[in-house]
C-alpha positions, 0 to 999 in steps of 0.5 A: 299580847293581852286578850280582848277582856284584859285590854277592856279591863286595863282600859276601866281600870285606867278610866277609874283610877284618880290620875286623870286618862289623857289620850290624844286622838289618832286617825291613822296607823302610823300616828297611832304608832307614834302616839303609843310610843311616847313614854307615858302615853297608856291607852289610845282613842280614835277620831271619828272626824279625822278618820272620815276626813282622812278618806275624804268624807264630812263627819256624821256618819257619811263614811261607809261603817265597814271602811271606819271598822277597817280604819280603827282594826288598823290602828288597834292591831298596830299597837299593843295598847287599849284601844278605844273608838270613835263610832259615832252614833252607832251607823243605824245599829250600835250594838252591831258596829261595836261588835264588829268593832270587837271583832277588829280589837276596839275595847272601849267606845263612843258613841252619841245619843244626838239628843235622840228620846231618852228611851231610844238613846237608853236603848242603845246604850242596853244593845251596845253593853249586851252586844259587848258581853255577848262578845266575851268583854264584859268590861268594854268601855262604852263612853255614852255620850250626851250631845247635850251642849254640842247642840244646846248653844242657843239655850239656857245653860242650866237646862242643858246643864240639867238635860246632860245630868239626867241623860247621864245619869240615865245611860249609867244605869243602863250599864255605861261605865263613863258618860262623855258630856263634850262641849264649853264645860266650865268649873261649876258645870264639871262639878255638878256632872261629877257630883251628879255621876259619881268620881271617875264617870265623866269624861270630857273634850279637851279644847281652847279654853278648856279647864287645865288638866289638873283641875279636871283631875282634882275635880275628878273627872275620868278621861280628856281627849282631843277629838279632831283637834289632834289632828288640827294640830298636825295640820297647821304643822304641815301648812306652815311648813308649806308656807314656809317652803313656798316663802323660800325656808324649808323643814323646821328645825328639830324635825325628827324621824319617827317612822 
């Protein structure tokens, strides 16, 4: 099994590489097993708000940090891939939730500036990637992200645009090797990011109405993931089969045993 370094360094390497990083979010042991198993799948990210909703708590940091430390050390000592978190803004101290983070397997992670200072949120982007080398894995992958558009919807496109460009761009320089910019991103916005950032620096969410995967990857963007939609997915999977079952049918057909 590879060390720590190795996967974080396997994990950078994947996020640098031109071919486009899709990683379909997992909140769970058995899911992550399933993920991982699909040919062709390369790394593995967790949801933080699938993770908290699975223990019965709402998103924002309202789940207990040591249970989402137990939760994402689940998911990585399951499997063999690289496996990235979803921490949220840290739980009141970053650079010590990522090293405990290490301390469970995680080689990579998110984690939110919401619009905090651009000093406060550069600061915590310094504690994470020191904590990190402090630990012995100089090659975490931090996926700073900006909150930017999730909470710019009520103002002018090219200011948020603007306020993502300089935070990014900030939390570059203070050591980050990818910047997560989620939120409604059309061609021109993807453009300006990876022109602003640099090739291979800018991951973003995919969603409904997301630009096609192919085009993220000619645009050269890094990495998509799935954030709680993955789960959304399995979801309505399990509805529908309940209403089916309720209406008198029963499992669908091409059902598979994957456990």
């Amino acid at each position: 099994m590879s060390s720590l370094a190795d996967k974080a360094t396997t994990l950078l390497d994947l996020h640098r590489a031109p071919a486009l990083l899709k990683v379909v979010n997992v909140w769970d042991v058995i899911g992550a097993k399933v993920v991982a198993d699909v040919e062709g799948t390369t790394a593995l990210a967790t949801a933080s708000h699938s993770i908290a909703a699975s223990y019965g708590y709402p998103d924002g940091e309202k789940i207990p940090v040591d249970l989402m430390i137990e939760a994402v050390g689940r998911i990585a000592a399951a499997v063999d891939l690289s496996v990235t978190a979803d921490l949220e803004a840290g739980y009141g101290d970053a650079g010590e939730t990522v090293r405990k983070a290490i301390g469970v397997g995680i080689v990579g992670a998110n984690i939110e500036d919401q619009m905090k200072p651009l000093d406060e949120a550069v600061a915590v982007v310094s504690a994470v990637v020191k904590a990190a080398e402090a630990e012995g894995v100089p090659s975490f992958v931090l996926n700073a992200r900006t909150d930017a558009f999730v909470r710019g919807r009520d103002r002018d496109p090219a200011d948020v645009l603007a306020d993502a460009v300089v935070r990014g761009k900030a939390f570059l320089d203070a050591g980050a090797p990818v910047v997560f910019v989620p939120g409604p991103l059309d061609e021109a916005a993807v453009s300006t990011l990876v022109e602003a950032f640099g090739p291979q620096r800018l991951t973003v969410i995919g969603a409904p109405g997301s630009l096609p995967l192919a085009k993220l990857e000619e645009l050269g963007v890094a990495r998509v993931s799935y954030g709680p939609f993955s789960q959304q997915v399995a979801l309505t999977a399990l509805q529908d089969l309940v209403i089916d079952v309720v209406a008198g049918g029963g499992l669908p057909e091409g059902t598979r045993r994957l456990n």
